[in-house]
C-alpha positions, -999 to +999 in steps of 0.1 A: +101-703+021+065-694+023+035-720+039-001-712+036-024-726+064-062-725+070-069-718+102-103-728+115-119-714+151-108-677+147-139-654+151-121-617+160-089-598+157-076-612+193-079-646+178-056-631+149-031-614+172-027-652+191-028-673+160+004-648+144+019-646+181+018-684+183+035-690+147+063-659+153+073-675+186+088-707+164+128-703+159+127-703+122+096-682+117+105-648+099+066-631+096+028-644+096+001-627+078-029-641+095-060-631+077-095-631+099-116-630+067-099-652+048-092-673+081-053-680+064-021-674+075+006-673+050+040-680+072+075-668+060+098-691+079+133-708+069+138-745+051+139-761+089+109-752+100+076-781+086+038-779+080+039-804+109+056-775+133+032-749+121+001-769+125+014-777+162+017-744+169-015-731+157-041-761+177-019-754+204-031-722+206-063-734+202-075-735+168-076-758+142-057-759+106-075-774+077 
């Protein structure tokens, strides 16, 4: 299963490296593709794992999803 976020606040590659860190550390969560340019993340993760779960991990990290 495959969620596509937009991901508001990220301004350089370290912000990519922590946004894709934050959503790989969720059990369930298979890849990220975090995009700086496109400010997206397109999340490969398993049926358990919600929009809600992924959006909680990304403003956690500090940044927002749209």
């Amino acid at each position: 299963m495959k969620t596509s976020l937009t991901i508001k606040g990220m301004t350089c590659e370290h912000c990519v490296k922590h946004v894709k860190e934050a959503l790989e550390a969720i059990n369930g969560v298979k890849s990220a593709k975090v995009k700086l340019k496109e400010k997206s993340a397109v999340v490969d993760h398993g049926d358990g794992v919600g929009f809600e779960t992924l959006k909680a991990a990304v403003v956690e990290a500090g940044y927002e999803v749209a």
